[in-house]
N, C-alpha and C positions, 0 to 999 in steps of 0.2 A: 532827434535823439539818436545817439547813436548804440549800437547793437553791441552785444558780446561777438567774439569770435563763435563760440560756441551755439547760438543762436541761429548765426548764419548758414554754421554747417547744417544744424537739425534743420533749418528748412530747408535749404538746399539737395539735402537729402530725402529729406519728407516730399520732394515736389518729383523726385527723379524715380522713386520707390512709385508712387502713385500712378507716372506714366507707364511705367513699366509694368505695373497692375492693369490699368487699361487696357495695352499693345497686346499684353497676354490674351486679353478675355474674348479681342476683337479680331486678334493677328495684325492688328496694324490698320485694317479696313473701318474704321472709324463707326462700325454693324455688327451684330451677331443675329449668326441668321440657325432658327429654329424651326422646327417641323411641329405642323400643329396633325396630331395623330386624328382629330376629325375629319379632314381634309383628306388626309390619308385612308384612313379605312373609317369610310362613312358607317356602313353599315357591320358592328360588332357582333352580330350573330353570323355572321359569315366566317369559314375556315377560309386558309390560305388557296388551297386547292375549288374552293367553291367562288375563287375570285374577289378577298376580301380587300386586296389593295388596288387600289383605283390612281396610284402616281406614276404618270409618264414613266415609262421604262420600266418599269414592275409587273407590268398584265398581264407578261409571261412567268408568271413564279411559279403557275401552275403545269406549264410546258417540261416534259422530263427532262430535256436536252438544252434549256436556255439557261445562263448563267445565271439568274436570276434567281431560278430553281436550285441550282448550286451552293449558292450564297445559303438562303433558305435552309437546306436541307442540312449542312453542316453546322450552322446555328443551333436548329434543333436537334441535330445528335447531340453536339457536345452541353445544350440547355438543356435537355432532355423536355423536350417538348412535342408534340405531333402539328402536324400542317394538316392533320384532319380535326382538328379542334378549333373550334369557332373562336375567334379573337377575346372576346369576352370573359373565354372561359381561360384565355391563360393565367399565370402568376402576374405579379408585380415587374419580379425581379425578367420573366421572359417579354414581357411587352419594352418594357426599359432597353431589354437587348437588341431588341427587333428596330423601335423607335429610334433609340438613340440617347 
């Protein structure tokens, strides 16, 4: 049977739309790769400064002078949050900032 013009194009477009939904969500990498905040900060009664992130490259967040600290520190100025408050006790919206 054959098709309308019209048919063709809505699929054809329906299939080009959709790829391009994917490439979006994955960059193209056929993965989307997420941070599981467990993993991250096991232990939620821990502040930043008492060493509550535990991922490679982060250990120093509580060092004055490592970038890390930098990163941190500027977060929580402009979230207005403390790095002496225990993960647990932040908001929503500052854990979302932190995590990602």
């Amino acid at each position: 049977m054959v098709s309308s013009i019209d048919e063709i194009v809505a699929q054809k477009l329906f299939i080009q739309l959709s790829y391009l939904a994917l490439v979006l969500c994955c960059a193209g990498l056929g993965f989307k790769m997420e941070f599981d905040p467990d993993l991250m900060i096991p232990d939620t009664k821990l502040s930043f400064y008492e060493g509550a992130i535990v991922v490679l490259g982060w250990q120093s967040c509580n060092v004055g002078k490592s970038f890390t600290y930098a990163v941190l520190r500027a977060l929580a100025e402009v979230y207005h949050f403390s790095l002496d408050t225990p993960f647990q006790d932040y908001s929503e919206r500052s854990r979302s900032v932190i995590i990602g």
